[in-house]
C-alpha positions in Angstrom: 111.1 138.6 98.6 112.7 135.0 98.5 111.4 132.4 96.5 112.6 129.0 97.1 111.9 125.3 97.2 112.6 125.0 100.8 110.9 127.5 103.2 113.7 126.7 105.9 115.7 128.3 102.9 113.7 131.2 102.2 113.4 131.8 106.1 117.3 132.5 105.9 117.2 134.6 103.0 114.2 136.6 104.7 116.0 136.8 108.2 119.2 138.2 106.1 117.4 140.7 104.6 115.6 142.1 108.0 119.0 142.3 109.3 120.3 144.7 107.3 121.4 142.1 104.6 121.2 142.6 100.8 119.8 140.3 97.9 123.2 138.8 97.9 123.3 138.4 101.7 120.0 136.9 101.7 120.8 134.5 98.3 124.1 133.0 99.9 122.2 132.6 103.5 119.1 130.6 101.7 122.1 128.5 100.0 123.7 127.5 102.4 120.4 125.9 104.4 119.5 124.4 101.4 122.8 122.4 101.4 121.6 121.3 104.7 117.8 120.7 104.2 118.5 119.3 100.6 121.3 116.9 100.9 121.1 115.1 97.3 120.0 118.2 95.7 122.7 120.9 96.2 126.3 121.3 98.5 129.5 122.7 99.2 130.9 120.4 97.0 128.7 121.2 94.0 128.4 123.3 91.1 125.8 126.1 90.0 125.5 129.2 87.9 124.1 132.5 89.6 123.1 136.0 87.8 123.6 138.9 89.8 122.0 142.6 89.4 123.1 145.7 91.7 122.3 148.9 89.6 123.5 151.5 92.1 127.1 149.5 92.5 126.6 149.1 88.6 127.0 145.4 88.9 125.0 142.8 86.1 127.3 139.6 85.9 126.2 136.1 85.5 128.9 134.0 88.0 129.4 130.5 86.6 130.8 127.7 89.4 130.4 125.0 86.9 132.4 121.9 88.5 135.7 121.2 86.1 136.5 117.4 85.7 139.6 116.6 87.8 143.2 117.2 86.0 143.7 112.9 86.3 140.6 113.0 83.7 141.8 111.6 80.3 139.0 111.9 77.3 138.8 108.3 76.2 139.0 106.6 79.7 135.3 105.4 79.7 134.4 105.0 76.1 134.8 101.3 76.4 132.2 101.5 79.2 129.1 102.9 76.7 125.9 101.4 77.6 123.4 104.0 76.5 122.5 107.5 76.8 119.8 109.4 78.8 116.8 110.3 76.2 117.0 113.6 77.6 120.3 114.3 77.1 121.1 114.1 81.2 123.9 111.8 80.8 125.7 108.6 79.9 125.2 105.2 81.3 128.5 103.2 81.7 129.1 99.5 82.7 129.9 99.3 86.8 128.4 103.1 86.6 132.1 104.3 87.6 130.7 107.9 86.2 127.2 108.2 88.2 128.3 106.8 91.9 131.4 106.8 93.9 134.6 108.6 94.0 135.5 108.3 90.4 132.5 110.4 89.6 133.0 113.4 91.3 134.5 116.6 89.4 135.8 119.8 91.3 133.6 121.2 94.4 132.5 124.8 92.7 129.7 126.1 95.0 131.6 127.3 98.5 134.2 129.1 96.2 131.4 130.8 94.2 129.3 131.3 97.8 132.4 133.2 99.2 133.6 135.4 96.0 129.7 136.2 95.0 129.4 137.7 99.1 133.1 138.9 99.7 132.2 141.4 96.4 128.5 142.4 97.1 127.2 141.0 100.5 127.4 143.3 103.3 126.8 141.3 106.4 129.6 139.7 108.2 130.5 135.9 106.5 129.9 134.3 109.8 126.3 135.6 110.1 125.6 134.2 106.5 126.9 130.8 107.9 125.0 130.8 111.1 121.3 130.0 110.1 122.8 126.9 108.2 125.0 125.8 111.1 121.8 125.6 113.4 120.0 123.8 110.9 122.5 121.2 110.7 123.4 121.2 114.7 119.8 121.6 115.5 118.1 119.0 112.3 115.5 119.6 110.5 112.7 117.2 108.9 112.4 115.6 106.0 109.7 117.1 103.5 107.4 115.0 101.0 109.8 116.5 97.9 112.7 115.5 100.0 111.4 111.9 100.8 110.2 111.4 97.2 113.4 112.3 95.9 115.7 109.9 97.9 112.9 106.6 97.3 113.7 107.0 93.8 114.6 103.8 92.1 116.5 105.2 89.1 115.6 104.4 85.6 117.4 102.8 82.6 120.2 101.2 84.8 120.8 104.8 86.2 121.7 104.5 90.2 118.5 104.0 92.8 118.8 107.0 95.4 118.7 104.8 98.1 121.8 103.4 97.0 123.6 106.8 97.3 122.1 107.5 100.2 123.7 104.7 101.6 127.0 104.0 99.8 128.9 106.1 102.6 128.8 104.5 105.9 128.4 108.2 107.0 125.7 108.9 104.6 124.0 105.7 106.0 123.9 107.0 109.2 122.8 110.2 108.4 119.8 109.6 105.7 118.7 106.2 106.4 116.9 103.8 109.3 118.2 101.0 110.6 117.0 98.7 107.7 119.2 100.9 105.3 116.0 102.5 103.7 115.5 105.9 103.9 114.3 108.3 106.1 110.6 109.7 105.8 108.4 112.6 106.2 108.3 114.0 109.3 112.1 112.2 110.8 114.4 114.6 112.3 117.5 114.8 110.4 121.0 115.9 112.2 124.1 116.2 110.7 126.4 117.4 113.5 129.4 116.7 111.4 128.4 119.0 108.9 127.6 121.5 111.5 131.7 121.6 112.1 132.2 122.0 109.5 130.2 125.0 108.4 131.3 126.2 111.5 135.1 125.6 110.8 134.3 127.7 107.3 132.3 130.4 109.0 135.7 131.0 111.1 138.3 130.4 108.3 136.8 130.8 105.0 136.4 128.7 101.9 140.2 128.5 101.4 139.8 125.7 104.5 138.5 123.7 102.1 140.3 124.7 99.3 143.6 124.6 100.4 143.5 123.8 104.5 142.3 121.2 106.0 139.6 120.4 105.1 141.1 119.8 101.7 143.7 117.8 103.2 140.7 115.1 104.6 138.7 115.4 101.3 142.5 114.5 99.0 143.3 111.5 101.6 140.0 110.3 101.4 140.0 110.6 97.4 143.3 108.8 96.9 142.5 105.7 99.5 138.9 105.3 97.7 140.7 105.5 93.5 139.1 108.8 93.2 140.4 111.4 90.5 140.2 114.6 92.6 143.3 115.4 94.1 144.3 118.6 96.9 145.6 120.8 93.7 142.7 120.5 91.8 141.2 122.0 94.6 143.2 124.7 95.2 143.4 125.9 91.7 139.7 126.3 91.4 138.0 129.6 90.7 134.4 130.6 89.8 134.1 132.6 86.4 132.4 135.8 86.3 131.0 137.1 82.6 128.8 139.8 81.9 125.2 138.7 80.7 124.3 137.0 77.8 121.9 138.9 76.3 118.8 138.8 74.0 115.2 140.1 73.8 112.1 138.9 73.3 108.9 140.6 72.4 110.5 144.2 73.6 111.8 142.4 76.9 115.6 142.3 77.8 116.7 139.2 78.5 119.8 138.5 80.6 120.9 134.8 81.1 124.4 132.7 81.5 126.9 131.9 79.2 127.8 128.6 78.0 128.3 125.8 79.5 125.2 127.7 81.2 121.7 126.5 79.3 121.5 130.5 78.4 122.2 129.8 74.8 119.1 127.3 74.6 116.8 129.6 76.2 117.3 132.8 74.0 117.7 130.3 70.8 114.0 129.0 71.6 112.4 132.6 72.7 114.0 133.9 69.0 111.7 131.3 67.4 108.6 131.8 69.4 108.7 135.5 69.0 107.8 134.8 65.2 104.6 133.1 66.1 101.3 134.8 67.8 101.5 132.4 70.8 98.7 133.8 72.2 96.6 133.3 69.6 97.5 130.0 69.1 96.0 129.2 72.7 97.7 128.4 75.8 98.7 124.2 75.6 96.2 124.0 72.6 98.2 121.3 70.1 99.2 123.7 67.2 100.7 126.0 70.8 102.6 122.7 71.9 103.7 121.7 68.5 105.5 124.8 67.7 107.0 124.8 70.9 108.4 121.9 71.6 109.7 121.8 67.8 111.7 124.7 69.2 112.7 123.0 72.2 114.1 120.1 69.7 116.0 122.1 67.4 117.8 124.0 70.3 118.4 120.7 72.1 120.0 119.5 68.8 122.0 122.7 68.4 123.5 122.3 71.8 124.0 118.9 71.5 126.6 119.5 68.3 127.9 122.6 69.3 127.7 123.5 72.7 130.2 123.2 75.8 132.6 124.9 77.9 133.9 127.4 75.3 137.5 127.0 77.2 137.6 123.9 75.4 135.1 124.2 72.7 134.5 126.7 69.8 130.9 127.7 70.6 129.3 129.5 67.7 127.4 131.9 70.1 126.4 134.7 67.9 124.9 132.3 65.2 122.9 130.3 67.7 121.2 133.4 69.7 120.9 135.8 66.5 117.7 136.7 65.4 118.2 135.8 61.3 119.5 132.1 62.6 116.3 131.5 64.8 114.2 133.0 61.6 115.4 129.9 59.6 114.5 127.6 61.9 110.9 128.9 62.0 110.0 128.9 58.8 111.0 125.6 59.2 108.5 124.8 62.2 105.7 126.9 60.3 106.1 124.2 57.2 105.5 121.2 59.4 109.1 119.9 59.8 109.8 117.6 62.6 112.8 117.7 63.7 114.9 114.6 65.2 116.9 115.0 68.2 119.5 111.6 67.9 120.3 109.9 70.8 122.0 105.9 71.4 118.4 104.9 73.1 115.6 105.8 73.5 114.2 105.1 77.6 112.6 107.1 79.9 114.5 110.4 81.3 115.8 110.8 84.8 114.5 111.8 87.9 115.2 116.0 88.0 117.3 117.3 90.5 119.1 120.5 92.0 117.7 123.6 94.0 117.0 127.0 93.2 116.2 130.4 95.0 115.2 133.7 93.7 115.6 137.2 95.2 114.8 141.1 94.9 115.4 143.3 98.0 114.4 146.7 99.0 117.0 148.8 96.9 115.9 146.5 93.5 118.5 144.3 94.0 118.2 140.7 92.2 119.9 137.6 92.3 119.0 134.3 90.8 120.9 131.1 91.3 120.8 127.8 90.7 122.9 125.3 92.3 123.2 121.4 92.3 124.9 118.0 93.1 124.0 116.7 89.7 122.5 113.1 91.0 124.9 113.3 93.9 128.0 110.8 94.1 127.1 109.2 97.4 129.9 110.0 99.3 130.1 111.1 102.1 133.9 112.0 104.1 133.7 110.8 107.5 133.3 113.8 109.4 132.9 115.9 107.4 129.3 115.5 106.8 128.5 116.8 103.2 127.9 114.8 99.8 130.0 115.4 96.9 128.7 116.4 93.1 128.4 113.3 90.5 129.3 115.6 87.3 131.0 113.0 85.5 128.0 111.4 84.9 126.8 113.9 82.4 130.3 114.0 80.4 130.1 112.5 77.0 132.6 109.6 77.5 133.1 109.1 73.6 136.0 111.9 72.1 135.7 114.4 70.1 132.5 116.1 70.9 131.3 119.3 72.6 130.8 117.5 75.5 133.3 115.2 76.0 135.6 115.0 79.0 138.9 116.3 79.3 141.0 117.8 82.0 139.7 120.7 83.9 137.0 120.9 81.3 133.4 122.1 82.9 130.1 119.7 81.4 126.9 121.6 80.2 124.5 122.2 82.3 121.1 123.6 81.5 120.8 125.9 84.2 119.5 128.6 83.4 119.1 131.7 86.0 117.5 134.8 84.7 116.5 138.3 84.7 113.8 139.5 82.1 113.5 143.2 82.0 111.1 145.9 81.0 112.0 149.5 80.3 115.3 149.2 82.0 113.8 147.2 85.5 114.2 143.7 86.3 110.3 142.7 85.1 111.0 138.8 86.4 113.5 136.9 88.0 113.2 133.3 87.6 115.3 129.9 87.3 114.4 126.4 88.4 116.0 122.8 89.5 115.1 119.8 86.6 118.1 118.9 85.0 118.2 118.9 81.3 114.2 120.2 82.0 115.4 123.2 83.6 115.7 126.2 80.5 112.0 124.2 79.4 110.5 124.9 82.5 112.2 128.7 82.5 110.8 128.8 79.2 107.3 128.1 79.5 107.1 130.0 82.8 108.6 133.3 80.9 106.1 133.2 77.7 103.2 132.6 80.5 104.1 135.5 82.3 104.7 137.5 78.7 102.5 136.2 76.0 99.3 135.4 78.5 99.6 138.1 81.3 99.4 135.3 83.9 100.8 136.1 87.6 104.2 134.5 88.6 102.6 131.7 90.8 100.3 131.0 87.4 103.1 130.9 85.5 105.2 128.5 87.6 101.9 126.0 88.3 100.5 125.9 84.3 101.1 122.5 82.7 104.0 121.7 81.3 105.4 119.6 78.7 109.1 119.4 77.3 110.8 117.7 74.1 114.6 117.0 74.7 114.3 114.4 72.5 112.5 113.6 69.5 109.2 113.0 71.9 107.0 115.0 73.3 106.6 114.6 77.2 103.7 115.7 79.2 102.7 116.5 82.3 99.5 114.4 83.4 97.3 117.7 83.8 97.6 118.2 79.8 94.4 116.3 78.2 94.3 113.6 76.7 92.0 115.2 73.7 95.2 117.7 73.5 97.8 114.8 73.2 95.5 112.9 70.7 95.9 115.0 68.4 99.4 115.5 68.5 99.6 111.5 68.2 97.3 112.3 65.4 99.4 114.8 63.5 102.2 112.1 63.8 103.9 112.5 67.3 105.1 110.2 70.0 103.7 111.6 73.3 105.1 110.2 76.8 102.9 110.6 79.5 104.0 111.6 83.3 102.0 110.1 86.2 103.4 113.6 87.6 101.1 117.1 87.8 104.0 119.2 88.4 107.0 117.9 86.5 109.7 119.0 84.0 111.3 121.6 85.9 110.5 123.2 89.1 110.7 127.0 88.6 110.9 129.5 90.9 110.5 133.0 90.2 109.5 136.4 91.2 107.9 139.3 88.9 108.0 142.9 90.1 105.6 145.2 88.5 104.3 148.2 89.1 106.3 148.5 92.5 105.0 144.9 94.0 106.0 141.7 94.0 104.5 138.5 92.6 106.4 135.3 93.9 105.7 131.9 92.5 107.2 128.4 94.0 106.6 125.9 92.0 103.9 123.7 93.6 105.9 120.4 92.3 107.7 121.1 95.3 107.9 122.4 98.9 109.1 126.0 98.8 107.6 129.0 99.2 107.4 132.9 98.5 108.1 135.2 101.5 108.2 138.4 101.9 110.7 140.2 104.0 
């Protein structure tokens, strides 16, 4: 099964699979096609984090193709620049918005690396037949969906950059994504990226190290240094993916494997070692003593990785203390006595728009992978002729110095990605991760305890309303009731209503029990569950 939020994704993943592929044939396939069908959501020259499970080659690793800032980064460039802060946590707003659009704001490419190494190790069909269904997609177009459309009209929030403005700050990116008024393309328009298509094709032939350290990379560095970019051809060719074994936890007599740091991992086993010292169920599913005690979780492990979590090249992460079982005790008793907690942050507006892609996978032989994989916001730019959009990870870096998060030199941001596998008795039980930015381990969260705590199915799980609390409100999807959120208001909350259904992450999982599979896409966007 593949489970994505594209079906022309999940089609490659399928068609990998009935040709012999494997889990990891069919996961690096699907990405690919989304970088086509997805252009603002994920790319070559993006970042991700991507678990991967083969128990008869004994492999479990989590790979982590976080993008590092370029090596011309210097940690107090922008602190001047301050204007505010995302009340979510999903980055820094800075005067001229040098960190959220154009070439100043794009950190290392990660994901084509982490696409080659993840399939040179475990994939088994050739690297130019996991390039091909992408190339035709991009040759070939495709058409804009209604998640696609709704993504690029967004007008941005709290000074952060419109989409259509990234669409179109690239005269290459204005020709590919926009009519000839300059506004975007809709539902139903046939996008071709031909450019693209060469190059995916030049990479099929040659590699990633084309881009890396051929020349490609040789267009990408000229085009950096003409524009006042920071990324340069050797920070290219010195990048390499990371590959850890699991982080690990349990919950309820579940395994649960997740990423490391700067991976959101740490948040998600912080908040399940709370909420395994309450009877969730018998609290009620989204009743408001269920959604208190939650979301005070979701604050105190937001605050947690706020102060102390980054990339631990750079930053002393006190991992054991955060995911230990007597730590997360504490912090109970503190939720069971009532206490709010604060999450601090310089303003207080509305969060951004989510974004990134995800796709999950088991094959025949019980083979899982799970990755997520992203743009951030995307940079808007576009290289001419080369056809792809660059990541915008700067904008998430905290420009002041001296904190976890603060930017440096080859130094990866955090990233609340959060791909996972939850096991029972030794077999992967659920498979799960999600696209939402700083949303995406609340979404992961909520869909694990449904699936746990109230036996629902995986496309239950992933369609339930949600609500999240990365700051010291509590957001809400619209579906939650108004008599819920009244007396939440009542019992001293602020509560920030979404016009959305289906918001704060979109996960996508799959649960295998008792020999079958039970896919859910979240219905907040387009994808699907196939089975191969």
């Amino acid at each position: 099964m593949v489970v994505a939020p594209q079906p022309e994704a999940a089609e490659a993943g399928v068609e990998a699979m009935r040709a012999g592929g494997n889990a990891v044939d069919a996961a690096i396939a699907a990405a690919f096609v989304q970088t086509v069908v997805d252009p603002l959501m994920c790319g070559i020259a993006g970042f991700g984090s991507a678990g991967v499970y083969m128990p008869a080659r004994q492999v479990h690793e989590y790979v982590d193709f976080h993008a590092p800032a370029p090596a011309a980064t210097r940690p107090g460039m922008w602190e001047h620049l301050v204007e505010g802060e995302a009340r979510d946590g999903f980055g820094f707003m800075l005067k001229g918005r040098v960190n959220d659009i154009g070439y100043q704001s794009v950190c290392v490419p990660a994901s084509l690396r982490a696409f080659e190494e993840i399939h040179r190790s475990i994939g088994v069909l050739p690297w130019k037949e996991i390039c091909r269904p992408a190339i035709e997609w991009a040759r070939d177009g495709w058409l804009v969906r209604p998640a696609v459309e709704r993504y690029w009209l967004d007008e941005g929030e709290m000074g952060r950059t419109p989409n259509p403005e990234r669409l179109r700050f690239s005269p290459a990116g204005r020709r590919l994504y926009c009519r000839p008024d300059d506004s975007p393309r809709r539902v139903g328009e046939l996008v071709k990226n031909p450019d693209y298509a060469a190059t995916l094709a030049l990479i099929a032939e040659k590699g990633s190290a084309v881009f890396y350290e051929g020349e490609i990379a040789e267009r990408i560095a000229e085009d950096f240094a003409r524009n006042g970019g920071l990324l340069s051809r050797d920070d290219l060719a010195s990048y390499r993916p990371r590959r850890a074994a699991p982080l690990s936890g349990s919950y309820r007599g579940y395994r649960v494997t997740t990423n490391r740091p700067p991976g959101g991992g740490v948040m998600l086993l912080e908040m399940l070692n709370m909420l395994e010292r309450f009877d969730l169920a018998g609290l009620g599913h989204n009743t408001p003593e269920y959604i208190r005690v939650v979301t005070e979780a979701m604050k105190r492990a937001t605050i947690d990785k706020d102060r102390f979590v980054g990339d631990p090249a750079f930053t002393e992460v006190p991992l054991d203390r955060l995911v230990s079982k007597d730590y997360a005790a504490g912090l109970a008793a503190d939720i069971l006595r009532g206490v709010k907690a604060e999450v601090p942050r310089l303003n207080a507006d509305p969060p951004p728009p989510p974004n990134t892609t995800q796709l999950s996978v088991v094959d025949r032989a019980g083979n899982c992978v799970t990755m997520t994989h992203s743009l951030g916001m995307s940079s808007g730019v576009v290289t001419e002729g080369l056809g792809f959009v660059y990541n915008n990870c700067m904008s998430v870096f905290d420009p002041r110095p001296g904190r976890a998060g603060s930017l440096a030199p080859g130094k990866a941001r955090f990233t609340a990605m959060v791909p996972t596998i939850v096991f029972k008795d030794d077999e992967p039980f659920i498979v799960i991760g999600a696209p939402g930015g700083t949303q995406i381990v609340m979404g992961v969260l909520q869909a694990i305890v449904n699936a746990i705590d109230f036996g629902m199915s995986m496309a239950e799980a992933v369609a339930a309303p949600r609500f999240s609390a990365t700051s010291s409100a509590i957001d809400v999807a619209n579906r939650i009731p108004r008599f819920v959120t009244r007396a939440l208001e009542a019992d001293g909350y602020r509560v920030v209503r979404s016009p959305h259904s289906f918001t704060f992450g979109y996960v996508h999982g799959i649960r295998c029990r008792d020999g079958r599979l039970d896919g859910g896409a979240d219905p907040g966007r387009d994808g699907v569950a196939l089975v191969a």
